[in-house]
C-alpha positions in Angstrom: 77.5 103.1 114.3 81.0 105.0 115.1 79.9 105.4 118.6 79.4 101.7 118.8 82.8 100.8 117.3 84.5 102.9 119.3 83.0 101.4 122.2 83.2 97.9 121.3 86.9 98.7 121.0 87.8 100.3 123.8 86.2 97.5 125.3 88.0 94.4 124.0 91.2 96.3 124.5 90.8 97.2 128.3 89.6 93.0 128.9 92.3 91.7 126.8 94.7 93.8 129.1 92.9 92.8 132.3 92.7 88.9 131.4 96.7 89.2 130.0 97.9 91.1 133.2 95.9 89.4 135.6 96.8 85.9 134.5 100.5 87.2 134.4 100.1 87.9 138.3 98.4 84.6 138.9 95.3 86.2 140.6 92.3 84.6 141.2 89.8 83.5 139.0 86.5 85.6 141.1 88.7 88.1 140.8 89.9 88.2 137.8 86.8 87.9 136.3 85.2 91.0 138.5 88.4 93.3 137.3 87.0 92.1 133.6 83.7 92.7 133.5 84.5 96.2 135.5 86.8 97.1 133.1 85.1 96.2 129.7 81.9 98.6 131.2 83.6 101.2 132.1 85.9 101.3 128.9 82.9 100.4 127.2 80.8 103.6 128.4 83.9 106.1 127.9 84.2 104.4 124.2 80.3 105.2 123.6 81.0 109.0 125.2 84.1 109.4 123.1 82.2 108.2 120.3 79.6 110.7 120.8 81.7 113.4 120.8 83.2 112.0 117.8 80.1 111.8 115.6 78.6 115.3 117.0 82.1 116.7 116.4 82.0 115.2 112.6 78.2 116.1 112.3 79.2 120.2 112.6 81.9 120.2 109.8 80.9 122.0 107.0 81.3 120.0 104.1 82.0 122.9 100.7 81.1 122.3 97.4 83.9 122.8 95.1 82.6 125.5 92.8 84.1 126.3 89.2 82.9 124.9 86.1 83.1 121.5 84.9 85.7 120.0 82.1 85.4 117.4 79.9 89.1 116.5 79.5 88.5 113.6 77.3 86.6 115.3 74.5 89.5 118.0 74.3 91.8 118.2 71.4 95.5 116.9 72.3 98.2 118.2 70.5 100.7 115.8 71.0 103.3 117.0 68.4 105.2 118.5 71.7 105.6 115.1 73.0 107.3 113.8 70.0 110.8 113.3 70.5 113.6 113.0 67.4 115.7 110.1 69.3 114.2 106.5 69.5 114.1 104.9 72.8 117.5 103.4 74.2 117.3 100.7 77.1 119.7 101.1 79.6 122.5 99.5 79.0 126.0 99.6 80.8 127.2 101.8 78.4 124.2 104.4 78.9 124.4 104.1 82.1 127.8 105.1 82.5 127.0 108.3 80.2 124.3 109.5 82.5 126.0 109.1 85.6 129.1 111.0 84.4 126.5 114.1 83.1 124.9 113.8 86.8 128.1 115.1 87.9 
């Protein structure tokens, strides 16, 4: 399916540059429409081929297992008596603010 993306991409991008540049250049519609359809095949083909590669390339990567042993964090005893801190929470104020930006210095 990535081959076709790419493709399909490629594609769209190469016509919509065609159409834009040849109707900037006031070129004829025969011709413009040739330079179209040549353009969307052969960026259509070298999107599949790209795409190819892509997948084939993506296909060889060896994907490792993480290895180790499995935790069960939630099921662990937190001690959160650490955490605990002896000064309640102060928004910050003007005041507060002007005490930490004087101790940043």
């Amino acid at each position: 399916m990535l081959k076709i993306k790419i493709a399909a991409l490629m594609a769209l991008m190469a016509g919509t540059l065609t159409l834009a540049v040849g109707f900037t250049n006031d070129i004829r519609m025969l011709t413009l429409f040739y330079r179209f359809i040549t353009s969307t095949v052969i960026f259509g083909l070298c999107g599949y081929v790209a795409g190819s590669v892509a997948v084939n390339y993506l296909d060889t990567i060896q994907y490792e297992k993480p290895q180790g042993r499995n935790l069960d964090i939630v099921s662990e005893q937190l001690d959160f008596k650490d955490l605990e801190d002896s000064s309640p929470f102060q928004p910050l104020t003007p005041e507060n603010f002007e005490r930490v930006s004087s101790q940043g210095n």
